[in-house]
N, C-alpha and C positions, 0 to 999 in steps of 0.2 A: 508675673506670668503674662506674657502677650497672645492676644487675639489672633492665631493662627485660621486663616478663614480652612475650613473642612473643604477636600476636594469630594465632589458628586461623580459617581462613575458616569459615563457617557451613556447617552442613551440606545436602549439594544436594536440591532440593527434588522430592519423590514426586514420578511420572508421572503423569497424570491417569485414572483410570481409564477401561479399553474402554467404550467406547460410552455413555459416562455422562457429563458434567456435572457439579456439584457432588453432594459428598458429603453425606445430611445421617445426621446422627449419635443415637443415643438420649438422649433428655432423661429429666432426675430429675426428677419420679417421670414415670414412660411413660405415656403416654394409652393409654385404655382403648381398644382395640380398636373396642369394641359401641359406644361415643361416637363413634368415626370414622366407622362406617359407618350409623346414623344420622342423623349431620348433613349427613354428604355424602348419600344417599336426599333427607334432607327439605329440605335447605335448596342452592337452588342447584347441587347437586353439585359445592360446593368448600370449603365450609366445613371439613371435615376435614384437607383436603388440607394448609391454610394451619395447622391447629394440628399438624400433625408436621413442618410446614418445607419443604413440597412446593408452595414459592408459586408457582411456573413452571405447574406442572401444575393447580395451582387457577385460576389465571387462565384457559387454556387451556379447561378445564373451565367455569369461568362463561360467556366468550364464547357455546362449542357452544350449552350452556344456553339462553342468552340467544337467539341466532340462532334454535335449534329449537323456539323459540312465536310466528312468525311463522304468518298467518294459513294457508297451506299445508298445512303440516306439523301444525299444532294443537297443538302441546306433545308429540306423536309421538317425535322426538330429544329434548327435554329430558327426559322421562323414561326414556327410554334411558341418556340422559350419567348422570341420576341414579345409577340400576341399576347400573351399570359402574363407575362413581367408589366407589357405595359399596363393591363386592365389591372391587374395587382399594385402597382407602385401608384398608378392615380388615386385609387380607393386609399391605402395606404397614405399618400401627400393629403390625400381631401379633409381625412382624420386628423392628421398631424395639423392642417391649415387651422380647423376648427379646437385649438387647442388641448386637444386630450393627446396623451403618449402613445403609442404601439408598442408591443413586444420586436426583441430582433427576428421572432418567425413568426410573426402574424401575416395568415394567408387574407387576402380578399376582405370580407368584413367580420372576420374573427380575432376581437377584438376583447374577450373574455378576462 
């Protein structure tokens, strides 16, 4: 009789966190904070989003963007999205710098 080693089932997999979506996690080395909020202000209000991993919410963000320079509104909501994305994505990067994770929809500093 030979010593067949016993397979162990794998270990059960984490819950998904309340109210969140995927996890994303801190990158080496952390994006600068002032870089995120920045890009997200000047460009589209999603550029930042997409370099901390927050592709859900960047897109999200280009759309509003996008829709709010429709003749109407005058770019009224896109600079708004702007403004908002960027004071979100910095908070968001500030988190991420000081290595804890975010949710893919964590707003501002809800971080639960």
């Amino acid at each position: 009789m030979t010593d067949m080693p016993t397979a162990t089932p794998p270990p059960p997999t984490p819950p998904a966190p309340a109210g969140g979506g995927d996890i994303v996690y801190p990158q080496q080395p952390p994006k600068d904070p002032i870089l995120i909020l920045v890009l997200n202000l000047f460009v589209a209000g999603c550029v930042g989003y997409f370099m901390i991993g927050q592709k859900n919410k960047g897109i999200v963000a280009l759309i509003a963007w996008v829709v709010g320079l429709v003749p109407p509104l005058c770019g009224t909501v896109s600079g708004l999205v702007s403004i908002v994305a960027a004071i979100d994505g910095y908070l968001q990067a500030q988190h991420l710098q000081a290595g804890r994770p975010v949710r893919q929809w964590s707003f501002f500093n809800d971080h639960a």
